[in-house]
N, C-alpha and C positions, 0 to 999 in steps of 0.2 A: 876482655871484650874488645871486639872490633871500635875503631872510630874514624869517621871523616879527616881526614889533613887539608891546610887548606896554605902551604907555606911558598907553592910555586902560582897564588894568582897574581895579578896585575892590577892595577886600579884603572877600573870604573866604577861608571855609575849604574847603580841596579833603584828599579821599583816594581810595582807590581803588588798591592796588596793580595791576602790571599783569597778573600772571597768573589772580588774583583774579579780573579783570571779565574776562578772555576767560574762563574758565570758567564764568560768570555767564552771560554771552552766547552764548557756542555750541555749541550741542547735540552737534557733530562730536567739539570737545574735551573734553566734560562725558562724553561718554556711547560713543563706538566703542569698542574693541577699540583697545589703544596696542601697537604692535610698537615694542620700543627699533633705534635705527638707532646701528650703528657708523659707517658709511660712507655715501656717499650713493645704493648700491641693498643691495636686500637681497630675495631670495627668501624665501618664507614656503612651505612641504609643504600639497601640499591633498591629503587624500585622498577618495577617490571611494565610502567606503565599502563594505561586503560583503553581501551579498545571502544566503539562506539558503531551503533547503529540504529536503525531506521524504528520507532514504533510507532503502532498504527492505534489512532484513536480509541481508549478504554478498553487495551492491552496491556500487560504485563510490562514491563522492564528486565532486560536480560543482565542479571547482576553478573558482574566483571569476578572472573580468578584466576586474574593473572598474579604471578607467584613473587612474593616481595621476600628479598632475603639483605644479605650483606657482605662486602668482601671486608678480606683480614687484611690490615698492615704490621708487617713485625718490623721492628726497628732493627739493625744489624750494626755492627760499627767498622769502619775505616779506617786503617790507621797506620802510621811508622814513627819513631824513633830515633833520633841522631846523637851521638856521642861527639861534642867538643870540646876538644884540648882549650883552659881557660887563656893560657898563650895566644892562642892563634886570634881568637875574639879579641884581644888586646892590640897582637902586631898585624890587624887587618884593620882595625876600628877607623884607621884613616883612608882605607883603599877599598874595605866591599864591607857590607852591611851580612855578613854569615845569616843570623836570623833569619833578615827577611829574602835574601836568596835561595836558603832551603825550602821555606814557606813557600814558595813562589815554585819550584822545583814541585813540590810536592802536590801544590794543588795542580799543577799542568798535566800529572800523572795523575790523580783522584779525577779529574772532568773526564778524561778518556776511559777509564776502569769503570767509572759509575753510567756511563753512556751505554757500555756494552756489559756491563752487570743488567741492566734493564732494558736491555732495548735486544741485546744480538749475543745472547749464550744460548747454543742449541741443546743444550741436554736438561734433564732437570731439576728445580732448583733444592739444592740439599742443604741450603743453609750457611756452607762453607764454601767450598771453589765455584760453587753455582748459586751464588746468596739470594738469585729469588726468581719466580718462574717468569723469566724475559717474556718483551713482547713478542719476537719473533716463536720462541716456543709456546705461545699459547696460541698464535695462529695456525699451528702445527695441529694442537690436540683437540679432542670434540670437547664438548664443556653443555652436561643436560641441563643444567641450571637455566645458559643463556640460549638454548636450543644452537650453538655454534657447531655446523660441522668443522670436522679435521681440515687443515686446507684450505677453506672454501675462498679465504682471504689471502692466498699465496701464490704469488706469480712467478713461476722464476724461465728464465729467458733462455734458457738451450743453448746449443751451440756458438747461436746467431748476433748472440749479446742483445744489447738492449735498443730498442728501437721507438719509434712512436707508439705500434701498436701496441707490445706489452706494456709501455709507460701509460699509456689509455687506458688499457684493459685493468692495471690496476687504481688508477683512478676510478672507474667506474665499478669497480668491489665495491669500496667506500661512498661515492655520490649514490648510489643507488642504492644505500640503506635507510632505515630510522634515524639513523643517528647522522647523518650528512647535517653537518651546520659550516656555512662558507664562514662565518666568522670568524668561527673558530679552530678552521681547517689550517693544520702545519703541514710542513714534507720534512723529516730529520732523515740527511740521505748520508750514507761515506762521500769522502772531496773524490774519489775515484769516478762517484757518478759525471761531475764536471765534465771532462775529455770526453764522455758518452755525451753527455745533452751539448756540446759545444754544434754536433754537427746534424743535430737533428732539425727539420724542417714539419711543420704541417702540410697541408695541400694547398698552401695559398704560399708557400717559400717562403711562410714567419717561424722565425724560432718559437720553441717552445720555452726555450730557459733563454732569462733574462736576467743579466747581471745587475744587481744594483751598483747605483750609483750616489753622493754625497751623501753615504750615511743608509740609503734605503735600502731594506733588504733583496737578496736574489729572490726572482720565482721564479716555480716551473708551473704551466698552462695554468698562471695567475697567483698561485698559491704562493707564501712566503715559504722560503727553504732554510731552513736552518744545519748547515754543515757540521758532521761529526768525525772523529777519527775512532769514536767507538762501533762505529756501523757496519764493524765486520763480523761474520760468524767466529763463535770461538767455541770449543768445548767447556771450556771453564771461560770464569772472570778475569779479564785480562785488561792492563793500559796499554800493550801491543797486539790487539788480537790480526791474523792475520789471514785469515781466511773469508768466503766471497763477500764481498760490497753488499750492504741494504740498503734499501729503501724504505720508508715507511711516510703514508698517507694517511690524518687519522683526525678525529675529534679531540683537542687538545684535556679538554674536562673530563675526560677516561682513559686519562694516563695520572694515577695519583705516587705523586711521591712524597711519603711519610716524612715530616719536618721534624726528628728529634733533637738535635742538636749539630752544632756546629756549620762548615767547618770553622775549624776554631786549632791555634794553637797553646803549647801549656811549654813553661822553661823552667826549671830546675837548676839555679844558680851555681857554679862550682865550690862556691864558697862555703854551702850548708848540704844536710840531703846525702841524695844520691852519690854526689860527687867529691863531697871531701875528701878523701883520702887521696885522691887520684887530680882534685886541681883540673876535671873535668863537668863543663855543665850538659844536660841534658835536653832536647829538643824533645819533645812530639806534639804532633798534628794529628788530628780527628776528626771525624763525622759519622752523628748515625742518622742512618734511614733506613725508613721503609719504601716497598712501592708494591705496588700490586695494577694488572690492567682490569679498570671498569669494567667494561664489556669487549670482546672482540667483535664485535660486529661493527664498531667504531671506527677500528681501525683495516689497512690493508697493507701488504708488503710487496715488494720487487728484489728479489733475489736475483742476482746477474752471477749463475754459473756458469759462462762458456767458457771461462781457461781452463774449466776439469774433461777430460776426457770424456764426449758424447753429451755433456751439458748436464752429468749427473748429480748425483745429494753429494751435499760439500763433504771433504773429509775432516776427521776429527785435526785440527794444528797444535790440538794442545802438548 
């Protein structure tokens, strides 16, 4: 079995717990809607709302049917494995901290894979290289349940890149539904949007994106932005996806991500286990979740295809 060497580092100092830097890193985990998970599914009640009108003295009542169902969370789990020579934990114990460097390693990679496992995998979700149906592919598909057409939420920018109008245009996808609540309004955009809103003006030559500053988050036309490196399209789940930049404008309380457990790490001493014979101990790290989006009508996206030829559908990168 393969394993990590770790005999040409140098001494410094490492930190970083690991729940810390995943929530440092991932907009999914910083910021959705957490459903705690007992078990590995769990229905969540959606209701469809009630509707309301006029009646006229010692008339009827128009009794409400609008349709109440439920969305599914399945829990999936995350994970890797590290083989350590029990030596090297020994002749580093004075110069780096192996553990929590891996740990630290690992969750850097799990915030970007779980951002774009739910946010920006365009194909659909099968459980395994596509562990769940993204948001960006449910803006894609009709859904009769939530009366959502195909699209209807999907902006993507042409040749021309991205500009104020289509950054408006998909803002106002989302301000102009049911489900527009400013309070609860995020933007989880890729850092490639950055260089695009750097030079964008309104008609009054106010930026639209404003960096925060001591601590305050960036917005774009007022909204908090929360930067991802998972915001790219991928065919599958990926922590390097590298295809085009999204955007996403949306109602944070319909983006549910399933709390089963972790992350969390587990070690396997060399001395007992796994590793006695070999005087190797074993690392792994984990998390399971679910996610599922609430309703698409909450959310909106900005797709910035102009480095493809003619400003076309991204291509598969996987």
């Amino acid at each position: 079995m393969a394993r990590n060497t770790y005999e040409d580092w140098i001494p410094e100092e490492w930190s970083g717990p690991v729940i810390q830097r995943v929530q440092q890193l991932s907009a999914v985990e910083r910021l959705a809607r957490r459903i705690p998970m007992a078990t590995d599914t769990k229905h969540v009640p959606r209701s469809a709302g009630v509707d309301v009108n006029f009646v006229a003295k010692g008339n009827a009542y128009t009794e409400d049917t609008s349709v109440n169902d439920d969305v599914l969370l399945t829990a999936l789990k995350f994970g890797r494995a590290i083989r350590i020579a029990d030596e090297d934990l020994k002749d580093t114990s004075q110069v780096a901290n192996i553990i929590q460097v891996k740990q630290t390693d690992w969750a850097t990679s799990y915030a970007k894979f779980i951002d774009n496992a739910t946010l920006a995998t365009s194909a659909a979700g099968n459980g395994t290289t596509v562990p769940y149906k993204s948001l960006y592919y449910a803006l894609t598909q009709a859904n009769s349940a939530t009366g959502y057409t195909a699209n209807a939420n999907l902006t993507k920018t042409g040749s021309g890149g991205t500009t104020y109008t289509n950054l408006s245009a998909v803002l106002a996808n989302y301000e102009q539904g049911d489900y527009f609540d400013e309070s609860n309004t995020i933007v989880i955009a890729s850092p490639a949007f950055k260089q695009k809103f750097r030079g964008i003006m309104d008609d009054n030559h106010r930026p639209i994106f404003v960096a925060g500053l001591a601590g305050t988050p960036d917005t774009l036309f007022g909204y908090q932005v929360a930067w991802s490196n998972g915001c790219r399209l991928s065919a599958t789940a990926t922590s390097a996806p590298g295809g085009n930049p999204v955007l996403f404008v949306g109602n944070r309380d319909y983006l549910f991500l399933g709390d089963r457990s972790g992350p969390e790490s587990r070690t396997a001493a060399a001395d007992s286990g796994v590793g006695f014979l070999t005087d190797e101990a074993v690392l792994k790290m984990r998390a399971r979740r679910g996610f599922v989006v609430a309703h698409e009508k909450a959310w909106a996206c900005l797709e910035d295809n102009s480095s493809e030829p003619g400003g076309g559908a991204p291509e598969d990168d996987s």
